[in-house]
N, C-alpha and C positions, 0 to 999 in steps of 0.2 A: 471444380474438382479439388477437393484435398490435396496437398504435395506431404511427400511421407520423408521422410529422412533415415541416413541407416546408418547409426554412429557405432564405425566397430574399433572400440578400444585395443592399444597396441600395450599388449603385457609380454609379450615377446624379446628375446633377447637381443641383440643387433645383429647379431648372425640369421635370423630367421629369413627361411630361402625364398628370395627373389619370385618363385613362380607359385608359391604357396600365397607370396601377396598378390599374385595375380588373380591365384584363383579366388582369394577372399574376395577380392575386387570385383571378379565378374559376378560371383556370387549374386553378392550386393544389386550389380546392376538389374540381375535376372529379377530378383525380387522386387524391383522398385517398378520393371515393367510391369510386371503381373501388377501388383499393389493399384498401379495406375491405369487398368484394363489393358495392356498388350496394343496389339495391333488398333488403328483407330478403325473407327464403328463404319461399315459398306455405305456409301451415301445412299438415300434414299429419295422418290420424287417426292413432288408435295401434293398434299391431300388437305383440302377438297381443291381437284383442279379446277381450271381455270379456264377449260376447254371443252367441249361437248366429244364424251367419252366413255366406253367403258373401261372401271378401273378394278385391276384383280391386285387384290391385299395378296401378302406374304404365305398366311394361314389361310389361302383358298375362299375368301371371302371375295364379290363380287358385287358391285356396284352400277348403276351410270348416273353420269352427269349431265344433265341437261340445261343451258344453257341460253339464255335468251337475252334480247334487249328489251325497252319501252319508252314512254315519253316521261321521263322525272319530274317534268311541268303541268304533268296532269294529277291529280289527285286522288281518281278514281283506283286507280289500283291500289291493293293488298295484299301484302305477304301471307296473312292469315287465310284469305278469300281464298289465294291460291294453292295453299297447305289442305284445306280442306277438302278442296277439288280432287288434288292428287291424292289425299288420305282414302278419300272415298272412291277413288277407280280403285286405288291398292285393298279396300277390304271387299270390293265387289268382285274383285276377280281371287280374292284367298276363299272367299265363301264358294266357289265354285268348282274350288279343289278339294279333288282326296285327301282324306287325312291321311299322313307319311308317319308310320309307325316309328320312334325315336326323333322324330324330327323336332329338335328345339325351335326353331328359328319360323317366322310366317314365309311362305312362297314369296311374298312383294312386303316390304315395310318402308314406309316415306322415314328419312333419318336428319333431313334439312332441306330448308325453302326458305329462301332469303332474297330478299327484293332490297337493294342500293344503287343510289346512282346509274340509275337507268340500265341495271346488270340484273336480270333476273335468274335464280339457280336451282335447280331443286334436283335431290341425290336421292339415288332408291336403291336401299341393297335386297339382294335375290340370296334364297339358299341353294339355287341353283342354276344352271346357265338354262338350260329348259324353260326353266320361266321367265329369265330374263328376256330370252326369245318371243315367250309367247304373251309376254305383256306388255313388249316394246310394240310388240306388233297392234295388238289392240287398243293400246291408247295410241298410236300411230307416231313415236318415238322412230322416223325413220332418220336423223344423226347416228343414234346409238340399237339399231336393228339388225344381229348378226341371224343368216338364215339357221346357223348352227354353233354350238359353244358347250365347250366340256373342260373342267380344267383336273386335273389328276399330278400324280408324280410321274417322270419319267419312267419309272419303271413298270407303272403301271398303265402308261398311255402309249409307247412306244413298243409295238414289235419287234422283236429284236431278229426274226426271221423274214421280215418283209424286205423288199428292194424297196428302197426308197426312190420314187419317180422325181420327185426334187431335189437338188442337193443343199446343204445345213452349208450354214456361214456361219463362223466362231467371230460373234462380233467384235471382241480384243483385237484381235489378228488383220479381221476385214479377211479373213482369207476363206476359203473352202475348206471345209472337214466332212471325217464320214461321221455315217451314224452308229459307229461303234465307240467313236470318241463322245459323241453324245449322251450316247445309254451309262456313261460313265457317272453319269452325275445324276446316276438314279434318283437321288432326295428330293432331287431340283421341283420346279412347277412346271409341267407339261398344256400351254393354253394351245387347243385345236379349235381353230372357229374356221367360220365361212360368211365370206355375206364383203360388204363393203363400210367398214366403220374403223374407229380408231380406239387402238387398246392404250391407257397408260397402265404401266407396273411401281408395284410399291418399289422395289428391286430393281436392278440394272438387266436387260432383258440381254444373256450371253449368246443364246443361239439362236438362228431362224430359219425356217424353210417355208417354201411357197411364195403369195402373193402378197408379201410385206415389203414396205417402204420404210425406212428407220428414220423418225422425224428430228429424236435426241435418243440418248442413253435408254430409257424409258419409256419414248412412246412410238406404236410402231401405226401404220397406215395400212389395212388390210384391204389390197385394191379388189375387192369383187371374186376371188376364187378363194380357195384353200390353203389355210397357213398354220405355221405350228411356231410357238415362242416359246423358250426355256430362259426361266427365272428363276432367284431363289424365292 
């Protein structure tokens, strides 16, 4: 990063008032934060994990990670081999879909497959948790198999007239809160799944309800029933 400097000339007389230099002074300071972006940037997890997982981006984008070992002293395998394989379930089951009016994006697209050191990986983003569901299920991805998966804003995934049967944890705190403290952070990312897998977030996951284990900041453990996570 650039350092900016802010030389403010004194043409002042020597009487010039005491708080008037202060305010020049904060001045100064205000601008040299902004100049240097302000507040420093929300940490973020890292991507591509490093664990067998689904991962939901910031912008509503959804992933899994899949995760394997192998024998690095055998020869026979291919990272290409295995690219090809996963390429080819992902356009055998897009060809089997409706086509989605404004839909940019394929149902299943392979986006990396990478074989090292006896670590094998391969990531597949979904334009939607729907399919993620239903292609995890058919290539039989049961690591990263949620029975159900929707991710929306707060505001638009959260009833605000419902009781809530679970109660929200404000992860900062560790403490209990309601769900009108929640619905507060409309903008937020509202992830509803079911099933028994593990979520990471690009963001620091603040609130949660239902059957979630919190493993870090970031990745939560969806034990087998109903959970809801709020991210930016």
């Amino acid at each position: 990063m650039k350092k900016y400097g802010f030389g403010i000339e004194n043409t002042m007389d020597s009487w010039y008032h005491p708080i008037m230099r202060a305010a020049a002074l904060w001045l100064a300071a205000v601008l040299l934060l902004n100049a240097c972006g302000g507040e420093e940037e929300e940490a973020r997890s890292v991507f591509p994990p490093e664990q067998n997982c689904i991962y939901a981006a910031s912008d509503g984008s959804l992933y899994t990670v899949l995760v394997g070992s192998y024998d690095a002293s055998k020869d026979y395998y291919s990272a290409d081999e295995l690219r090809a394989r996963e390429e080819e379930n992902a356009a055998e089951y897009n060809a089997a879909q409706p086509e989605e009016a404004g839909e940019e994006l394929p149902p299943v697209s392979v986006t990396d497959v990478s074989m090292a050191d006896g670590t094998a990986r391969v990531i597949c983003r979904y334009s939607g948790g729907d399919h993620l569901c239903r292609f995890t299920e058919e290539t039989g991805d049961t690591q990263n198999h949620p029975e159900f998966l929707e991710v929306t804003t707060v505001e638009e995934g959260l009833p605000t007239e419902e009781v809530w049967s679970s109660p929200w944890t404000d992860v900062r705190t560790q403490a209990e809160t309601t769900q009108a403290a929640v619905f507060r952070q409309r903008e937020m990312r509202l992830i509803h799944i079911t099933g028994t897998v593990t979520v990471q977030t690009e963001y620091e996951i603040r609130y949660y309800s239902g059957s979630v284990e919190l493993a870090d900041a970031f990745t939560a453990r969806i034990t087998g029933g109903e959970a809801w996570l709020v991210c930016r």
